[in-house]
C-alpha positions as CSV (number, residue, x, y, z in Angstrom):
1,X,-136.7,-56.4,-163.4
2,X,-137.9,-58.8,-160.9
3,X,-139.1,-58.3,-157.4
4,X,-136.0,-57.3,-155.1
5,X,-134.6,-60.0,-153.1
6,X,-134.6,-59.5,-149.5
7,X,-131.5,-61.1,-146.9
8,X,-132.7,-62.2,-143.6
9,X,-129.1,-61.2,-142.2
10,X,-129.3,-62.0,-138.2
11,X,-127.2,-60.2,-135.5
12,X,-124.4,-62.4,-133.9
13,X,-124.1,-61.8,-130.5
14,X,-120.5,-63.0,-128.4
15,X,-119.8,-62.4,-125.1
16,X,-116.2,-62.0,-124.5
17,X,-113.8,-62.6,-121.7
18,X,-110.8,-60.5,-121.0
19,X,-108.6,-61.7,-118.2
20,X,-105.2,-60.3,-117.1
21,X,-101.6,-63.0,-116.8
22,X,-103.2,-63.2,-113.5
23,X,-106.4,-64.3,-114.6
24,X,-108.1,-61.1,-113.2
25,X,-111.1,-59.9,-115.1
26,X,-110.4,-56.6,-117.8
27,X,-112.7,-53.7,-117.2
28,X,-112.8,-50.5,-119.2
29,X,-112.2,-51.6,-122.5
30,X,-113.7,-49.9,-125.3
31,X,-115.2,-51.2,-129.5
32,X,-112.1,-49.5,-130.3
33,X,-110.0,-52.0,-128.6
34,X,-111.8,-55.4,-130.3
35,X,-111.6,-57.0,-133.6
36,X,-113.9,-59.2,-134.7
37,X,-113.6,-61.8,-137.6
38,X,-115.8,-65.1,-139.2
39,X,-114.7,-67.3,-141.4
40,X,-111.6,-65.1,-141.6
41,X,-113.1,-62.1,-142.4
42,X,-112.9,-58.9,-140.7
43,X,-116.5,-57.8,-139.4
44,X,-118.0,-54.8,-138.1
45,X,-119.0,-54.4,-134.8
46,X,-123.0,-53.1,-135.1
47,X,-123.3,-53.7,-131.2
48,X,-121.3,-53.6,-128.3
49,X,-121.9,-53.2,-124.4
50,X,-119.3,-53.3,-121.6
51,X,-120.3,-55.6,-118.4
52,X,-123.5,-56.8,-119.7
53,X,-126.3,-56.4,-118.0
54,X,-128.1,-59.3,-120.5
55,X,-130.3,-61.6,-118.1
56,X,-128.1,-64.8,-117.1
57,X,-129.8,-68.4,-117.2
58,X,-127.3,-71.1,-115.7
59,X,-127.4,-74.0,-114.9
60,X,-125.2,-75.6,-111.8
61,X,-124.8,-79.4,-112.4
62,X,-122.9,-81.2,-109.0
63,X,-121.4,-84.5,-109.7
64,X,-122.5,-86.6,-106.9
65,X,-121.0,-89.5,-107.8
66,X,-118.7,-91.6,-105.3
67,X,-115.4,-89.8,-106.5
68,X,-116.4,-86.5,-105.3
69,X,-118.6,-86.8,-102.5
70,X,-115.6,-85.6,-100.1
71,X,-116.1,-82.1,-101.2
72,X,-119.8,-82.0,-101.9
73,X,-120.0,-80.5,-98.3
74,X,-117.5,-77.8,-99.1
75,X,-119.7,-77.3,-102.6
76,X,-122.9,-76.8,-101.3
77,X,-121.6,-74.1,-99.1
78,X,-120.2,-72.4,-101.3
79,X,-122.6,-72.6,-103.8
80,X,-125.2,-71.1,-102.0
81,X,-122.8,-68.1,-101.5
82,X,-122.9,-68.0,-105.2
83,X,-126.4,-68.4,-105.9
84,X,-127.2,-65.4,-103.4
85,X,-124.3,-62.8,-104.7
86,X,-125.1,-63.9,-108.5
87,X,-128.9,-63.5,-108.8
88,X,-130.8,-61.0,-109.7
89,X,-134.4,-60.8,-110.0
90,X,-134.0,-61.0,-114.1
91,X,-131.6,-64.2,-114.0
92,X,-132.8,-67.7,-113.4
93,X,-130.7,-71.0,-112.2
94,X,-131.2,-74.8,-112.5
95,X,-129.8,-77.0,-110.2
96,X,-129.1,-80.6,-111.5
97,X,-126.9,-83.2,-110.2
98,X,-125.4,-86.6,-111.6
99,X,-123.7,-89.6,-111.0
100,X,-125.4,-93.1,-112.7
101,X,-127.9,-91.0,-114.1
102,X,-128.6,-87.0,-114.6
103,X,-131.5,-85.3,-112.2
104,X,-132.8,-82.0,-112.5
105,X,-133.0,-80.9,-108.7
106,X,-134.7,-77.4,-108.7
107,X,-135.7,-76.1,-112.0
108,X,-135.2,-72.5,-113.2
109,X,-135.4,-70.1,-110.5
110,X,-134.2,-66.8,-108.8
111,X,-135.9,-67.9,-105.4
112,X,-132.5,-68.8,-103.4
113,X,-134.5,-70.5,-100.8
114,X,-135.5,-73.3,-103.5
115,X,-132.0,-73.4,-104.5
116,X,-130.7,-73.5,-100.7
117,X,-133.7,-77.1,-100.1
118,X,-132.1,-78.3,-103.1
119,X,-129.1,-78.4,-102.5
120,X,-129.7,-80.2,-99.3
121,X,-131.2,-83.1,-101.0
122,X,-128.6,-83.4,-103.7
123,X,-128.9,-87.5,-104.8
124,X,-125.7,-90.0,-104.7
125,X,-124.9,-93.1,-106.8
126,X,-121.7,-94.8,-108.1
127,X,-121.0,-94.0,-111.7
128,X,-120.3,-90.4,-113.6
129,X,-122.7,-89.3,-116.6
130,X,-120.2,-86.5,-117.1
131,X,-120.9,-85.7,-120.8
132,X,-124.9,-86.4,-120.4
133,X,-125.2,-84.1,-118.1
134,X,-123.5,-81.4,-120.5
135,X,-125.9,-82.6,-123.5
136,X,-129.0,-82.4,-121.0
137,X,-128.0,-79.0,-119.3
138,X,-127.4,-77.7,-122.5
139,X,-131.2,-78.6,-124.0
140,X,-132.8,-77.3,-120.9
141,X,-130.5,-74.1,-121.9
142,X,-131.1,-73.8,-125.7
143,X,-134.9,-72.3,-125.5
144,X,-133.6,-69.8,-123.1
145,X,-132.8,-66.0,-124.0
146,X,-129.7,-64.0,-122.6
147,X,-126.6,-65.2,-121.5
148,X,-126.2,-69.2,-120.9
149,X,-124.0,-70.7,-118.9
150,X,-123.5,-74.3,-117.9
151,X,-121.6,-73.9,-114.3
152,X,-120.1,-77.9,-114.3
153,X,-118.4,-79.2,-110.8
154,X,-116.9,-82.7,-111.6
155,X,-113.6,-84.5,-111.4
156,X,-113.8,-84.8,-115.1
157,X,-114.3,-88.7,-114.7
158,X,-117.2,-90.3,-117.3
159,X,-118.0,-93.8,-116.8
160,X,-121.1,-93.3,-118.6
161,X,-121.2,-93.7,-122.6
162,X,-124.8,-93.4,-124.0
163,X,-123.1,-89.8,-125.2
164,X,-119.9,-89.1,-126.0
165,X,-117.4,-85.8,-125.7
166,X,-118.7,-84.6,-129.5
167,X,-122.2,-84.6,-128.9
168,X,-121.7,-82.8,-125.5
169,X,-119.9,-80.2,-127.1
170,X,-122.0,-79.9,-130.1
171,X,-125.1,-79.8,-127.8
172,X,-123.5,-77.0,-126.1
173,X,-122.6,-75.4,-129.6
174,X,-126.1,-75.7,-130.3
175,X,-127.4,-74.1,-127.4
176,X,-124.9,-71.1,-127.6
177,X,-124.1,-72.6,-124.1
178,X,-120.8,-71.4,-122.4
179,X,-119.3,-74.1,-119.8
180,X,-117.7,-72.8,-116.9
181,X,-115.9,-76.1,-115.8
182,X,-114.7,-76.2,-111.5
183,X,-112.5,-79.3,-112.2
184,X,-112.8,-80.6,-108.3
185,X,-108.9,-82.0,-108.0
186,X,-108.9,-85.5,-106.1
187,X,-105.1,-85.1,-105.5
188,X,-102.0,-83.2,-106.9
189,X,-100.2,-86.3,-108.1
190,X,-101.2,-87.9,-111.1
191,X,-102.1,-91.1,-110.0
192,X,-106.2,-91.2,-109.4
193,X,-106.9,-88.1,-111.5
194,X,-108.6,-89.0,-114.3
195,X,-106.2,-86.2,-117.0
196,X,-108.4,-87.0,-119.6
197,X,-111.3,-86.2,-118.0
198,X,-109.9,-83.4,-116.8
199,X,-108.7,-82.2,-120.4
200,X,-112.5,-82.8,-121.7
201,X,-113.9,-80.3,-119.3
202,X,-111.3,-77.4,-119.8
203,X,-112.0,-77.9,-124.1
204,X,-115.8,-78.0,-123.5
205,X,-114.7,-74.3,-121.7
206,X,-112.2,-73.3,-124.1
207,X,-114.6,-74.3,-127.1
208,X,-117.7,-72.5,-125.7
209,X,-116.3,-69.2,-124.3
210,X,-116.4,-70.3,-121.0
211,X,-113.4,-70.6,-118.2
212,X,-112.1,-73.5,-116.1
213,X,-110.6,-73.6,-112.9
214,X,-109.1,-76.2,-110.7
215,X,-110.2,-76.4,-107.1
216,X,-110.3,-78.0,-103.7
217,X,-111.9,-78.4,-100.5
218,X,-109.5,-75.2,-99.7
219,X,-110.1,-73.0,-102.5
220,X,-113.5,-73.3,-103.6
221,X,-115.4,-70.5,-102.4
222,X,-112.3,-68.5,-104.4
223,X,-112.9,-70.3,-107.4
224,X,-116.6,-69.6,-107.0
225,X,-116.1,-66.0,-106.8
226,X,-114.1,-65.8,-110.0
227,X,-116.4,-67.2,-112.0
228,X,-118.7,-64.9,-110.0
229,X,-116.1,-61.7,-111.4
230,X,-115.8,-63.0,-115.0
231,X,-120.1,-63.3,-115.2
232,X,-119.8,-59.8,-114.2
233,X,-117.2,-58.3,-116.4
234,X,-118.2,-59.3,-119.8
235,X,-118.3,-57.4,-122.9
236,X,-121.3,-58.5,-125.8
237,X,-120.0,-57.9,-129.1
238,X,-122.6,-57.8,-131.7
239,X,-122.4,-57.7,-135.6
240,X,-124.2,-58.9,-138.8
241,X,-122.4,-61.4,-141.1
242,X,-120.7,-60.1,-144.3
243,X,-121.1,-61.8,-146.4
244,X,-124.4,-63.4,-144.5
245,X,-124.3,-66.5,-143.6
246,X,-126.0,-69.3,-145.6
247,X,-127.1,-72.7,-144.7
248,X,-126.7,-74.7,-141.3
249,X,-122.9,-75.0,-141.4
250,X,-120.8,-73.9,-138.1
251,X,-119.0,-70.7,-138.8
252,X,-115.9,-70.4,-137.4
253,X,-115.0,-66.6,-134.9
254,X,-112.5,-65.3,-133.8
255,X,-112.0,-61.9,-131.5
256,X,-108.7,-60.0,-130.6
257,X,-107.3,-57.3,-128.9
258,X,-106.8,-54.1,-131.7
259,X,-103.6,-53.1,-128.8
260,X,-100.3,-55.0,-126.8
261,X,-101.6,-53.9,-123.2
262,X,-99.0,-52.4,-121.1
263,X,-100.2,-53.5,-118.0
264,X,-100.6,-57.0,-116.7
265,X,-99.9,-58.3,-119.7
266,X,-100.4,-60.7,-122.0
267,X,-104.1,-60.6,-121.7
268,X,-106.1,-63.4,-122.9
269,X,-109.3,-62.9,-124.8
270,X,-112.3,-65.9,-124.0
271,X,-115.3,-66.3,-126.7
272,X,-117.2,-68.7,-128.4
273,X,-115.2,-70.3,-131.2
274,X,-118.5,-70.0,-133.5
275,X,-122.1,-71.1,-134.0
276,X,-124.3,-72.0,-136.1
277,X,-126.6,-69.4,-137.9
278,X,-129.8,-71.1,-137.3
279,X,-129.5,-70.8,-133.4
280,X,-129.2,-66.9,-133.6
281,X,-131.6,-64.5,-132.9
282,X,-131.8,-61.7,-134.4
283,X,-131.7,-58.5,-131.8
284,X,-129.3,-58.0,-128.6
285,X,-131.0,-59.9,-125.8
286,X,-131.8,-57.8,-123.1
């Protein structure tokens, strides 16, 4: 017999979102209450914690371009509320903004102080790199360990086209980013909104495992302290591939709810829709 073959099979690790028909974060749910497939097939959950404590890197990119500079006033206040209830002394943020072109601001950091002088000198310009700034946000966020989290604030407008929709996602995918999209409303009526735009941002959240919300001068603090309750109230899922996975080629997941709730229901269940096994590692991160 020959020597035996040994199968580098790495732990998958997805972070999950349960939210009520209200949109209210689930607590309190158990393993039990999860199932987990790849490719279609059922997998075992090897590793599972309930509101992770797994260091957050995020990065907050502002568009500053001319199309929302009548909130950017409202934003700034609020995300400094954000940046001081969200960090902890093991989580890091990067402040970028963009308009004609895509700035990093204030590099990672847990210092609020940085992140408060930064925001106060937030650049301006005409034009939207919208999906640029999703492919750049999402390198600076690949090399990271933890949770990652691309916190975008645009109207969903890009008049910029050195990258395109599919190569900001698949950056993303890459980086086993999650996109948290604030879609910053213009007005209710259709006419000025850019729907297309605004579709683009909430599949970049759906795709990655992230949320979207719309918002407004009036509601954004709100909006700011959901996502602030959903970063809080996720559930890591771990498990090993079986069969493991081979090659470079995106493997589809998909995770459910084993129960109907009773309560507040239908809930909705949030997670990556898959990755790609070279970008895994092979432990929790913690």
């Amino acid at each position: 017999m020959g020597p035996p073959i040994h199968v580098n099979v790495r732990l998958v690790n997805v972070f999950v979102n349960v939210t009520d028909a209200n949109g209210a974060p689930v607590p309190g749910l158990t393993v039990k209450d999860f199932a987990l497939s790849e490719e279609g097939r059922p997998q075992k959950i090897s590793y599972f914690e309930r509101e992770t404590n797994v260091p957050l890197s995020i990065v907050m990119a502002i568009d500053t371009s001319g199309s929302t500079r009548k909130d950017i006033p409202v934003e700034k206040d609020a995300a400094r509320e954000f940046a001081r209830a969200l960090l902890r002394p093991a989580d890091r943020l990067d402040l970028m903004d963009f308009n004609s072109d895509v700035r990093e601001v204030v590099p990672f950091t847990c210092n609020v102080r940085l992140i408060d002088a930064g925001l106060n000198h937030l650049d301006f310009g005409p034009a939207t790199a919208l999906y640029e700034a999703v492919y750049l946000a999402s390198q600076r966020l690949q090399p990271r360990h933890g949770r990652k989290v691309l916190l975008l604030i645009s109207d969903g407008g890009n008049t910029k086209y050195e990258v395109d929709y599919g190569q900001a996602l698949e950056a993303a995918r890459q980086g086993d980013v999650m996109v948290y999209s604030i879609i910053d409303l213009p007005i209710v009526a259709d006419a000025g909104r850019d729907t297309d735009g605004e579709h683009a941002m909430i599949s970049l959240a759906e795709e990655t495992g992230g949320q979207y919300f719309y918002a407004n001068a009036n509601n954004l603090r709100q909006v700011f302290q959901k996502v602030l309750d959903n970063l809080r109230t996720q559930y890591l899922l771990g498990y090993y591939p079986n069969p493991p996975a081979r090659g470079s080629r995106f493997r589809k997941i998909s995770v459910k709810l084993t129960y109907a709730p009773k309560i507040n229901g239908p809930y909705t269940v949030q997670n990556r829709t898959g990755y790609y096994p070279a970008g895994d590692s092979d432990q929790p991160s913690q």
